[in-house]
C-alpha positions, 0 to 999 in steps of 0.5 A, spaced: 647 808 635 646 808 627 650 809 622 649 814 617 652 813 610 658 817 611 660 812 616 658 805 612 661 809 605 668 810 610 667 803 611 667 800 605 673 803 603 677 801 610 675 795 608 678 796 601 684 797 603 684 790 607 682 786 601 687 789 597 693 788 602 690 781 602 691 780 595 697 784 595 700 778 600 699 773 596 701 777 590 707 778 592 709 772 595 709 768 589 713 774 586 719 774 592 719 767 592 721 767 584 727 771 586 729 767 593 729 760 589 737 761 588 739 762 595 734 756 597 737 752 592 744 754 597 741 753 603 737 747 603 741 742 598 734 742 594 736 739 586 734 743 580 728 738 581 726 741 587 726 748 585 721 748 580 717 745 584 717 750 590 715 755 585 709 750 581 706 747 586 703 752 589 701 754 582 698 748 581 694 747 588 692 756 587 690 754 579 686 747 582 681 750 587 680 758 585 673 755 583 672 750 588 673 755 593 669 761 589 663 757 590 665 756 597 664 763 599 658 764 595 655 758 600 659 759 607 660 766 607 665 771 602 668 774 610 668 767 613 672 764 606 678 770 606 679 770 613 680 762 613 685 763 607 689 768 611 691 765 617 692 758 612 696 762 608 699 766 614 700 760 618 703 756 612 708 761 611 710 761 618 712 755 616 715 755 609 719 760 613 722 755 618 722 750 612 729 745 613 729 742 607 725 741 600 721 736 602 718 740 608 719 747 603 714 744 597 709 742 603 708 749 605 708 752 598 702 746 598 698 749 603 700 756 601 696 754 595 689 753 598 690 759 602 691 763 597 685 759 592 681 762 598 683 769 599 684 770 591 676 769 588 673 770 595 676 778 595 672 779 587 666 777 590 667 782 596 667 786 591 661 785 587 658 784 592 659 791 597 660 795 591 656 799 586 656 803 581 661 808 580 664 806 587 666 799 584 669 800 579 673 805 582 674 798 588 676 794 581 680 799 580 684 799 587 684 792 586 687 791 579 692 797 581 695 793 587 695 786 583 699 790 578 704 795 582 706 788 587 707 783 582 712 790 579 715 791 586 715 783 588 721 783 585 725 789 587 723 786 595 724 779 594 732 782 592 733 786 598 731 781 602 734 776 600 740 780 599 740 783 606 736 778 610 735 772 609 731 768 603 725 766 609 724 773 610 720 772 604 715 768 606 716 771 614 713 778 611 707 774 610 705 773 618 705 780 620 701 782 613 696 776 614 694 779 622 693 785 619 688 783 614 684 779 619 683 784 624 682 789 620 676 784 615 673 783 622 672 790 624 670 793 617 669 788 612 661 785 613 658 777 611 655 777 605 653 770 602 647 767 597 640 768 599 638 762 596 636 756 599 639 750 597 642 745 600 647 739 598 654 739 596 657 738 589 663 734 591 663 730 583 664 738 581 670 740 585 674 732 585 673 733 576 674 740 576 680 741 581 683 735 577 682 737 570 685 745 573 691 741 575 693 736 570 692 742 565 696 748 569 702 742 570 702 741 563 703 747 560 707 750 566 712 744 565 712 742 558 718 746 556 721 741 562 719 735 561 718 736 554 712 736 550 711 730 547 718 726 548 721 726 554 726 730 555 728 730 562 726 724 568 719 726 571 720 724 579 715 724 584 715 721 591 721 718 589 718 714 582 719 715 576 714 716 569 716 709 566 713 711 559 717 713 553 712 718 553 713 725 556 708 726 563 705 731 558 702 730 554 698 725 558 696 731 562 693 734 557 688 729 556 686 728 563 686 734 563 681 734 558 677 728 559 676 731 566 674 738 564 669 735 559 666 730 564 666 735 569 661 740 563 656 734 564 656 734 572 654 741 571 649 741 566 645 734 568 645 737 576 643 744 573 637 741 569 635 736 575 635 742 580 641 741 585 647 745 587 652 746 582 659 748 582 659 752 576 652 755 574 653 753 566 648 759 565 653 764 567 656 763 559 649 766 557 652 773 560 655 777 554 659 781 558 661 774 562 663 770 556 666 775 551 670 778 559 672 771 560 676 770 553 679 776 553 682 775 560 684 769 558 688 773 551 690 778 555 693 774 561 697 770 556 700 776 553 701 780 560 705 774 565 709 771 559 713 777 559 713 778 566 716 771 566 721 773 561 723 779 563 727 778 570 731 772 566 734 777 560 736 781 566 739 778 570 742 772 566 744 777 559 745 783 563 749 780 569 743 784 574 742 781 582 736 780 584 737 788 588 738 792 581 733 787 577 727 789 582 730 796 581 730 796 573 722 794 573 721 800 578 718 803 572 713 798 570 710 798 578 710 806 577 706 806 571 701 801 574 700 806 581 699 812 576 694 809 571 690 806 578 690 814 580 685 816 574 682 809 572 675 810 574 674 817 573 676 815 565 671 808 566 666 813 569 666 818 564 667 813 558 665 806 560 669 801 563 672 796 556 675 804 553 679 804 559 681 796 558 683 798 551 686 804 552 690 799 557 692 793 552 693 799 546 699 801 551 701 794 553 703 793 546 706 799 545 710 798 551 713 791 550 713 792 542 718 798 544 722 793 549 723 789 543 726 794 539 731 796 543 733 790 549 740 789 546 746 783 550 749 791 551 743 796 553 744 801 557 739 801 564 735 808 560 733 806 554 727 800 557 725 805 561 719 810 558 717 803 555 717 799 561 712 805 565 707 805 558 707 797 560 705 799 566 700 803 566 697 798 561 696 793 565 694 798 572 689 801 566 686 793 563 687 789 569 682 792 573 676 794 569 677 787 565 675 784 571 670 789 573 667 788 566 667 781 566 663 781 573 658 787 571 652 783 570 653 777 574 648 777 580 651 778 586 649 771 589 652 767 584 659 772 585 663 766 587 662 763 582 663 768 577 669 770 580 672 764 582 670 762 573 674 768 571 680 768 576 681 760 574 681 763 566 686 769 568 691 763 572 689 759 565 691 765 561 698 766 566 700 758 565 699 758 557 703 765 556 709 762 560 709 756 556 709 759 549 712 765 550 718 760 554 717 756 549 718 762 543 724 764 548 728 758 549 726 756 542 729 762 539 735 762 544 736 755 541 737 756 534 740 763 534 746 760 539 747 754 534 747 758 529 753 763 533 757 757 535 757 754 528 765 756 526 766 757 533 773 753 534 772 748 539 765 748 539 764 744 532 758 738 533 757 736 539 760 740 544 757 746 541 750 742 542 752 741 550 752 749 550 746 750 547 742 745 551 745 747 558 744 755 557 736 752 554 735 748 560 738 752 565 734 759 562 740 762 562 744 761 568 749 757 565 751 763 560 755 766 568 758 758 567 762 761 560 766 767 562 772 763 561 770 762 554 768 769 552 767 769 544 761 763 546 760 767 553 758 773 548 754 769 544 750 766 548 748 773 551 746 775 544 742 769 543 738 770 549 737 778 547 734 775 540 730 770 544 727 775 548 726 780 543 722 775 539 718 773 547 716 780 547 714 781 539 710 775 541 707 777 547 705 784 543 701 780 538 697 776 543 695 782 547 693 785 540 688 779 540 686 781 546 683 788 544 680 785 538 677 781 543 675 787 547 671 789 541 665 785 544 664 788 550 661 794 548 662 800 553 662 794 560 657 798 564 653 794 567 647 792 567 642 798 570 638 793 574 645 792 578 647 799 577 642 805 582 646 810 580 645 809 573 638 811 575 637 803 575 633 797 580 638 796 585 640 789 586 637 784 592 641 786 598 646 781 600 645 776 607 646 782 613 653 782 616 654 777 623 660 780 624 663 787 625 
């Protein structure tokens, strides 16, 4: 019996409604576990060490194959890829769960990684792909609303279940989420892949640009520990010691960038002589794309630096659990949803870039707002109406930028575009939580100094020992105080006024991100690609082989 196009159009949305809660379950993973790490560190013995790299190593492998596996999609099929990143990434978390030591926890936070590097590009590209006109933006909608809403209520979740459960809960809510999403892709979501007819692998591509990604992501993720330039902590890995005098850093950074540049060559000497690239060089052409991809890089900056700040000042300055600290950004996801419920029709009517800056306008004004009123004494209240208009910034820019930067990429490349872009905003999330950190802990730093100078018994060195521990362990040594309470009460201030100069930092990045918006012009996409603008529609996909 055919389908009449009620039908497919109810399915498409079904569909929707399975990839968010795909992107949902990878979201929220990295934000609960940020909340569980103190009960795993009880649990497992695991060293301070061990701790970050429970939570950076899955940032490294995610940031390390966004491209790789965008282009995958593209090849194997956009279906094919997500459902595989599922049930790794659901298989692993079954096994993170069971974790009896660190050793083993790092091993599955790995391995989570990849999955989460296939499902995340791969569920923009099904996107682009089944959506147009004025039915993807709204899809780019649903998509950004749930990045924004999960990562507010990551928190408020990972508390309660580490509270009244057990911190394993926070990977074990994957397992149940991940068979849902695969059962429901299989019966509503069609294959689609690129209808070309080229046949070779880019394997030079893929070692130098997951190297490159990698050594990049370390090195801001981790300068603040290691040290930007002199090494300020022993870098371990597999029971070795960095036996330079110079930071891992540094080191890094140059890797990373002597393989990015070699990698740009691969791409262009195999473009020009005609096989298969990782990355199609051309795309950059793309005005949308090109101006989209700078100004998601700014704006990610701005946006996850605060989001990395903010749980720290509640939970250390203000004494919050991890509970009250989910419940105290309640707001911010609040705004998100409320933004989501009239993003489209606003893009539709005005064009997607208004609705981006209309976005980073509240953004700014959101968190300039917080840093006028974040105080070692605040009451719960007065964060609130700015916490929201954060929100609702964020679940107004973070889609329709996304749309924007993929509106005019054609639909068989939308692998890779969206790999390209989701590989910047991973990029952008780094960078933002290595300057905003570094302006945070710097400021920190020198305020407490400054506090403790004329404090008895805190002259010279033993002032500096506070400073360094409340610095280095981002602010939980300030619990370890309370029997000193003058230094105590210091230390909670100059962690306000750090945090206050993170967040009048990150509102002056997110202004750069609208300036940058200014060359987008509306965002709409082009009309071949856009049948109800009254344009060409594009090249149909490769027909479903599935549902």
């Amino acid at each position: 019996m055919s389908r009449t196009p009620q039908d497919a159009a109810g399915r498409r949305w079904t569909g929707l409604a399975f990839i968010a809660l795909a992107v949902a379950m990878i979201i929220s993973s990295a934000t609960i576990t940020n909340v569980a790490i103190p009960e795993i560190i009880g649990d497992l013995g695991v060293s301070a060490t061990g701790a970050q790299w429970i939570q950076e190593s899955y940032t490294l492998v995610f940031a390390a194959l966004l491209l790789t596996f965008g282009r995958l999609a593209d090849r194997l099929g956009r279906r094919r890829l997500l459902l595989v990143g599922v049930a790794v990434f659901g298989g692993m978390s079954l096994l993170a769960a069971a974790a009896t030591s660190g050793p083993m926890l790092v091993g599955a936070r790995v391995l989570q990684g990849i999955g989460g590097a296939m499902i995340f590009p791969t569920t923009l590209s099904l996107l682009n792909s089944n959506f147009r006109g004025r039915e993807r933006a709204t899809a780019f909608a649903v998509w950004g609303a749930t990045i924004g809403g999960v990562a507010a209520l990551g928190p408020l979740i990972g508390g309660w279940l580490t509270t009244d459960l057990s911190w394993r809960w926070a990977f074990g809510l994957n397992i149940p989420i991940a068979v849902a999403v695969v059962a429901g892709v299989l019966a509503f979501v069609p294959e689609s892949r690129e209808t070309g007819t080229e046949r070779g692998v880019d394997a030079a591509g893929a070692v130098l640009s997951t190297l490159g990604f990698a050594l990049l992501v370390f090195g801001l993720v981790e300068g603040q520990t290691y040290g930007w330039w002199e090494p300020t902590e022993p870098f371990v890995v597999g029971g070795r010691e960095w036996p330079l005098p110079l930071s891992p850093v540094p080191v890094a950074f140059i890797g990373a960038a002597l393989a990015l540049t070699a990698f740009a060559l691969v791409e262009r000497a195999r473009s020009r002589s005609g096989r298969v690239v990782l990355l199609d060089l051309s795309l950059f052409a793309i005005p949308s794309f090109r101006n989209g991809n700078i100004a998601a890089l700014i704006v990610s900056l701005g946006e996850f630096g605060v989001l990395f700040a903010l749980p720290l000042w509640m939970q250390f300055v203000l004494g919050y659990s991890a509970l009250e600290t989910g419940v105290a950004l309640l707001p911010l996801a609040l705004g998100s949803f409320v933004a989501s419920g009239f993003a489209a029709r606003l893009a539709t009517a005005r064009g997607p870039a208004f609705v981006v800056r209309t976005g980073l306008a509240l953004e700014v004004a959101g968190i300039a707002g917080l840093g006028l009123v974040v105080a070692a004494d605040v009451h719960w209240a007065p964060p609130v109406p700015f916490l929201f208009l954060y929100g609702m910034g964020i679940g107004l820019a973070t889609a329709q930028l996304t749309g924007v930067v993929l509106a005019d990429v054609p639909v068989e490349r939308s692998g890779q575009g969206s790999g390209t872009q989701s590989t910047v905003r991973q990029v952008g999330s780094a960078l933002g939580i290595a300057i905003l950190g570094t302006i945070l802990f710097t400021g920190l730093g020198a305020d407490l100094d400054r506090r403790l100078d004329g404090v008895p018994g805190m002259e010279g060195a033993a002032g500096e020992r506070v400073v360094t521990a409340v610095q280095r362990s981002a602010g939980a040594a300030i619990a370890g105080l309370s029997g000193t309470p003058e230094v105590a009460e210091a230390a909670k201030e100059s962690f306000t006024t750090g945090a206050r100069y993170a967040m009048f930092g990150a509102a002056g990045v997110l202004a750069a991100g609208f300036l940058a918006t200014l060359s987008l012009g509306s965002g709409r996409p082009a009309e071949r690609d856009d049948p109800e603008a009254g344009g060409r529609p594009p090249a149909p996909a490769t027909p479903a082989t599935g549902a």
